[in-house]
Each structure stands twice: as C-alpha cells, then as structure tokens.
C-alpha positions as protocol buffer text, in pm:
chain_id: "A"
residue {
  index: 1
  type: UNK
  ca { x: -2652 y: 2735 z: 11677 }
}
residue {
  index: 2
  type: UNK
  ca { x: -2462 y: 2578 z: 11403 }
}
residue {
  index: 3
  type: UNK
  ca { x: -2076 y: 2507 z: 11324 }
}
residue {
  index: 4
  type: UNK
  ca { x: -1929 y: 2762 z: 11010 }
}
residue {
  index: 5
  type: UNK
  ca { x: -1664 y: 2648 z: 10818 }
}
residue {
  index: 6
  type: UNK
  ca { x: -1450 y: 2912 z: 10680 }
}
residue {
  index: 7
  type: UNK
  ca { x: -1116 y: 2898 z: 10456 }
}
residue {
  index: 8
  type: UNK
  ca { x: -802 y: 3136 z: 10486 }
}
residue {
  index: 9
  type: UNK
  ca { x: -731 y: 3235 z: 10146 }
}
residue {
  index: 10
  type: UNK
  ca { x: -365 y: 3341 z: 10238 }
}
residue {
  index: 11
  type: UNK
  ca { x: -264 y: 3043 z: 10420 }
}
residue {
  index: 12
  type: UNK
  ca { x: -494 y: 2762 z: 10293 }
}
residue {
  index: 13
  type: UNK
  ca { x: -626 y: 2641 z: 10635 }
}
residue {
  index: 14
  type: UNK
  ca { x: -1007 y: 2587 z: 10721 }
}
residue {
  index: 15
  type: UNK
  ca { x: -1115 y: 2694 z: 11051 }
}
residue {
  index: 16
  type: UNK
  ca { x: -1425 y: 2625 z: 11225 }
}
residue {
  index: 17
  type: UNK
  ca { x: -1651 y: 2868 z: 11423 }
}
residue {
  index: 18
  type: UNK
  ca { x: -1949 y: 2783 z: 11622 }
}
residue {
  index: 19
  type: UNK
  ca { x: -2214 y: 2999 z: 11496 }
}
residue {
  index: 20
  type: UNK
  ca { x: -2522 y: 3190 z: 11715 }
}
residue {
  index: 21
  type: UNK
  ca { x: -2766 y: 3397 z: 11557 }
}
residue {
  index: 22
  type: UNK
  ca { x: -2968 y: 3675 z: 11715 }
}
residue {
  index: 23
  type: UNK
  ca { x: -3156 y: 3953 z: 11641 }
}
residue {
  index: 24
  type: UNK
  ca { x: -3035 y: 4302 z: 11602 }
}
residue {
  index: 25
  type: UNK
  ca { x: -3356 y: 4560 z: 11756 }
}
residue {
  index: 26
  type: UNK
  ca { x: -3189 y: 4847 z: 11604 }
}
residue {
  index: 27
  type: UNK
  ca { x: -3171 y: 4741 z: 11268 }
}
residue {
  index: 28
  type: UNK
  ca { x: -3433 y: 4472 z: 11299 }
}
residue {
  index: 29
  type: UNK
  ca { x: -3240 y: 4201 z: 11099 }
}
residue {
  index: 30
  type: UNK
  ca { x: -3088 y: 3838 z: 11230 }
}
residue {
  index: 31
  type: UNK
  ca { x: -2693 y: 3862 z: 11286 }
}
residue {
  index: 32
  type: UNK
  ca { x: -2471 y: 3605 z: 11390 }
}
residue {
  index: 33
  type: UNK
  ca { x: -2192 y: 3567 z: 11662 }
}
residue {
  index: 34
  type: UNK
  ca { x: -1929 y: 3345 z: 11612 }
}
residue {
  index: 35
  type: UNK
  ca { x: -1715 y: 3188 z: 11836 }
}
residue {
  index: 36
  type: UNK
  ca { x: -1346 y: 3001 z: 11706 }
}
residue {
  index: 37
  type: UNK
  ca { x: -1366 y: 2621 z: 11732 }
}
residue {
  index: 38
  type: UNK
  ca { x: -1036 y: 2566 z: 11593 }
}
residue {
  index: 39
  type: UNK
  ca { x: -884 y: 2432 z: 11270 }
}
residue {
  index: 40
  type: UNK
  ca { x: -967 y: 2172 z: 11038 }
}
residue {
  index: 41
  type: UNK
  ca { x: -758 y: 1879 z: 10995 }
}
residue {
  index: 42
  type: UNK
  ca { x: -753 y: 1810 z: 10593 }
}
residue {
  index: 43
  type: UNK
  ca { x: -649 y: 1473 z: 10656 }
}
residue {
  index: 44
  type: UNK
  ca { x: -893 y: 1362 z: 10841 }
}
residue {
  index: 45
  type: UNK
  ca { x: -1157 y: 1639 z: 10813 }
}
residue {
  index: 46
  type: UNK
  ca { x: -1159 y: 1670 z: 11226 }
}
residue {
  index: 47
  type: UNK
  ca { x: -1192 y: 2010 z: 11414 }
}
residue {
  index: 48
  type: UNK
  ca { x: -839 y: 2026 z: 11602 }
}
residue {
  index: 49
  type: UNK
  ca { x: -915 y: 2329 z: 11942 }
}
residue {
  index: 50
  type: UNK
  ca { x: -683 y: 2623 z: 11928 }
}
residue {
  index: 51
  type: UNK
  ca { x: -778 y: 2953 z: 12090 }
}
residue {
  index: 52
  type: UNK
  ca { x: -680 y: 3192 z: 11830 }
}
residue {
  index: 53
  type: UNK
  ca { x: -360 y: 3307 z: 11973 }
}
residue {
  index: 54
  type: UNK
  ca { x: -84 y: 3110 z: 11878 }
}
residue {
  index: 55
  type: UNK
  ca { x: 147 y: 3403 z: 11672 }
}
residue {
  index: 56
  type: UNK
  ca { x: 47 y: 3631 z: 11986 }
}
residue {
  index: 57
  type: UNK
  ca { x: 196 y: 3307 z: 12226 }
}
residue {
  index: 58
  type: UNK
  ca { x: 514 y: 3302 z: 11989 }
}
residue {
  index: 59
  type: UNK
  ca { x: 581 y: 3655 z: 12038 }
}
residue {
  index: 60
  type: UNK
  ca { x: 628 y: 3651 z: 12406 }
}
residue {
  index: 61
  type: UNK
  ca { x: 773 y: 3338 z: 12414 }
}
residue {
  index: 62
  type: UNK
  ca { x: 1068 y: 3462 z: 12182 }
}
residue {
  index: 63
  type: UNK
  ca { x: 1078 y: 3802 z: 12463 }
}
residue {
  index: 64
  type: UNK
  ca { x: 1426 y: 3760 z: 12637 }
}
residue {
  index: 65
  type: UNK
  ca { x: 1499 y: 3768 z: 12958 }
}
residue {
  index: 66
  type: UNK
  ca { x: 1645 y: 4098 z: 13029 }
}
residue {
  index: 67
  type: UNK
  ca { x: 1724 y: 3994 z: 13408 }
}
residue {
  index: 68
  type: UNK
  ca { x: 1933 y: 3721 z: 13249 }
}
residue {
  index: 69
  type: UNK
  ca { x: 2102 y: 3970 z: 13057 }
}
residue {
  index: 70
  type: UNK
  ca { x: 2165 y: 4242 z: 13263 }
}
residue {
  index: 71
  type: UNK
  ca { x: 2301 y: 4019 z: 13484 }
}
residue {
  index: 72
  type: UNK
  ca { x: 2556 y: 3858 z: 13207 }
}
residue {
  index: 73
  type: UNK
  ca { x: 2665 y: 4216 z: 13094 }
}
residue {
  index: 74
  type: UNK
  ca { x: 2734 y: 4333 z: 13501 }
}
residue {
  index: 75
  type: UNK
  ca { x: 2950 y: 3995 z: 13547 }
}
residue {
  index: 76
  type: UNK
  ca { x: 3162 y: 4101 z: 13196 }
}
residue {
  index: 77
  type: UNK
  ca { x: 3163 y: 4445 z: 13334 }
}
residue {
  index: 78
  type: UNK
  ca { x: 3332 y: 4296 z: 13626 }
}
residue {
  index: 79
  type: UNK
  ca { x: 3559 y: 4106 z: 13406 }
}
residue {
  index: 80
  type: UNK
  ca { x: 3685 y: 4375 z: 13249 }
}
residue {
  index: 81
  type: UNK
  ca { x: 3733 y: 4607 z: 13550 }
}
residue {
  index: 82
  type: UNK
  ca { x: 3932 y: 4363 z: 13706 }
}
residue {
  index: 83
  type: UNK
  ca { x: 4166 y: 4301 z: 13382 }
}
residue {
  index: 84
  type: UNK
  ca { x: 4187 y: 4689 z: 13415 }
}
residue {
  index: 85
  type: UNK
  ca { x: 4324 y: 4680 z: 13722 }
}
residue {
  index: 86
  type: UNK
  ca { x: 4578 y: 4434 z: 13736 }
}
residue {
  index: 87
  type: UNK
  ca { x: 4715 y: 4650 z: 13376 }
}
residue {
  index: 88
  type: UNK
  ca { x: 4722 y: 4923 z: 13570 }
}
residue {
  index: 89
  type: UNK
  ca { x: 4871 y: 4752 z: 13850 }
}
C-alpha cells in the first residue's frame, strides 16, 4: 500500500490516492485499487481530506426550498384575492 499522486490537467490541482495492489485471477496480472486521500496543498506540499464530492454537495445545497415557496406564492395568492374583492366590492 502506497500513496499516488496524480495531477488534474484541466484544473491544475494534485490529488492524492492511497494505493492497494492485488491480483487479478482472471487475467493473472497485479492491479491496483485506489482510494481518494484528498488534495495537495502546493504551498505547503500537505495532503488536505476531502471526500470527492464537493460539486455534488454544491448542487443540493443551491436546491430551493419549494415548501418555502409554495407557501410565499399561496400568501400572494391571498393577497391578490383579497384586493379582488374589495374592487369588486
């Protein structure tokens, strides 16, 4: 078990994967599994934990709250019923 280093050509950022090898019986060769560490700090060259799902984490984060607003347009719908009302008097 070793510690990979690998760099993201689009985006410039090393990332570091702990490494296992083991061997594959149906092709009888060694393969490796590797596991995300996190990124490297260029800095200071230290291995900062992230699990690999930070844009997926964004995503739902920026989800709105559809109770909020369904509840926003029902009190404007309420609004303008009662507007209607009094105009029609």
């Amino acid at each position: 078990m070793g510690i990979v280093y690998q760099k993201d050509k689009r985006s410039g950022i090393t990332y570091a994967y702990e490494s296992k090898a083991y061997w594959d019986k149906e092709k009888k060769q060694s393969r490796a599994k590797r596991k995300l560490i996190g990124r490297v700090d260029e800095a200071t060259g230290e291995i900062v934990p992230t699990d690999g799902r930070v844009r997926k984490a964004r995503e739902r984060a920026a989800e709105p709250d559809y109770k909020a607003l369904y509840e926003q347009a029902m009190a404007r719908i309420a609004e303008l019923e009662a507007e209607l009302a009094e105009l029609r008097g």
